[in-house]
C-alpha positions as CSV (number, residue, x, y, z in Angstrom):
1,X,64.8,109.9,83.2
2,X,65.9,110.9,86.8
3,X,64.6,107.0,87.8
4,X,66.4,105.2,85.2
5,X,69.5,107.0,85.9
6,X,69.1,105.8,89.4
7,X,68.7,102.3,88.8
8,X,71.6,102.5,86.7
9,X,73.7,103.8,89.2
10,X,72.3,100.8,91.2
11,X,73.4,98.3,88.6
12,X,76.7,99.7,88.4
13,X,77.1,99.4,92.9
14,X,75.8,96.1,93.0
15,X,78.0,95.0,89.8
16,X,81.2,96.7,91.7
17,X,80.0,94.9,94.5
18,X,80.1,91.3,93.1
19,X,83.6,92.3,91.1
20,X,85.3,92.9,94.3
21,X,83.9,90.1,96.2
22,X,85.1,88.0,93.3
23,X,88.6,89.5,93.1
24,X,89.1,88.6,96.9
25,X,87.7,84.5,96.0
26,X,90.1,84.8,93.3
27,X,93.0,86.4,95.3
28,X,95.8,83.3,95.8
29,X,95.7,83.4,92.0
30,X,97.8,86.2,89.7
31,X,95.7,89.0,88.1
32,X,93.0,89.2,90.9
33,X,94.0,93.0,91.6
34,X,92.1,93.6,88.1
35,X,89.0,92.5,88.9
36,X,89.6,94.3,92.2
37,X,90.2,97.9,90.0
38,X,87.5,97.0,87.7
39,X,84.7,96.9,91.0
40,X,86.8,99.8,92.5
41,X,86.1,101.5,89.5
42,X,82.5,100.4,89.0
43,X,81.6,101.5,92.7
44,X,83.3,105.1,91.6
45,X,81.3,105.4,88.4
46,X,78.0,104.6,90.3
47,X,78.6,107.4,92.9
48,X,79.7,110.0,90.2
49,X,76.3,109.3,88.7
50,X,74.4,109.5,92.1
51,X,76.4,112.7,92.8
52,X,75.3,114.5,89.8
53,X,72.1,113.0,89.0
54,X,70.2,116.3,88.3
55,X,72.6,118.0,86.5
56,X,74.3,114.8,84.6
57,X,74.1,115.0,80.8
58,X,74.0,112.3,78.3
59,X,77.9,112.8,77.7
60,X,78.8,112.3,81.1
61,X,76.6,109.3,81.8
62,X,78.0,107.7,78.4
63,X,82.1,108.1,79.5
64,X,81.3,106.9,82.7
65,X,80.0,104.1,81.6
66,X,82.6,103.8,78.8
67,X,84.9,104.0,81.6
68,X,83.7,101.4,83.7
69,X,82.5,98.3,80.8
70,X,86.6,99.4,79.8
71,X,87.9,98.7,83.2
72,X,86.0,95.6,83.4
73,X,86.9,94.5,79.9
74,X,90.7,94.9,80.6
75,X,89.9,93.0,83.9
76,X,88.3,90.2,82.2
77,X,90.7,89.8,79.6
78,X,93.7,89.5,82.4
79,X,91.9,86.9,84.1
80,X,91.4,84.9,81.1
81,X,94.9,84.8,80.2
82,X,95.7,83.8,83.5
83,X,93.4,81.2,83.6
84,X,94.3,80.3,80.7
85,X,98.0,79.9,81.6
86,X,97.2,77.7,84.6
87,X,95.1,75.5,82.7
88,X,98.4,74.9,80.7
89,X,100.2,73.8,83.4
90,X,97.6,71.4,85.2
């Protein structure tokens, strides 16, 4: 259990990883600071889970995550409508 708890604090650094590094290739366009919060965020939940890896309980590790496919939802979503709104216009 203590394994698979640690790769999925792995998936969730690499995954904040690749959100921010996206935010910054999307930066000249409006709504990037969302995908920056969502890998802000992702990198936070990952180290709350590292941090309390022995004594983390199932409720924890499930609104941390809840937390973090929210953020990224939101951060999608915003993206999309901007993207969307751009396509308009070209």
């Amino acid at each position: 259990m203590v394994v698979l708890t640690l790769l999925l604090a792995a998936v969730f650094m690499i995954d904040g990883a690749i959100q921010v590094a996206v935010a910054f290739e999307l930066r000249p366009m409006d709504g990037w600071i969302w995908m920056l919060l969502a890998g802000i965020v992702s990198i936070a939940v990952a180290l709350l889970i590292a941090s309390e890896l022995p004594e983390i309980s199932l409720v924890v590790l499930g609104i941390y995550l809840g937390i973090s496919f929210l953020a990224t939802g939101i951060a999608r979503i915003a993206i999309s409508r901007r993207l969307s709104a751009f396509a308009k216009k070209v």
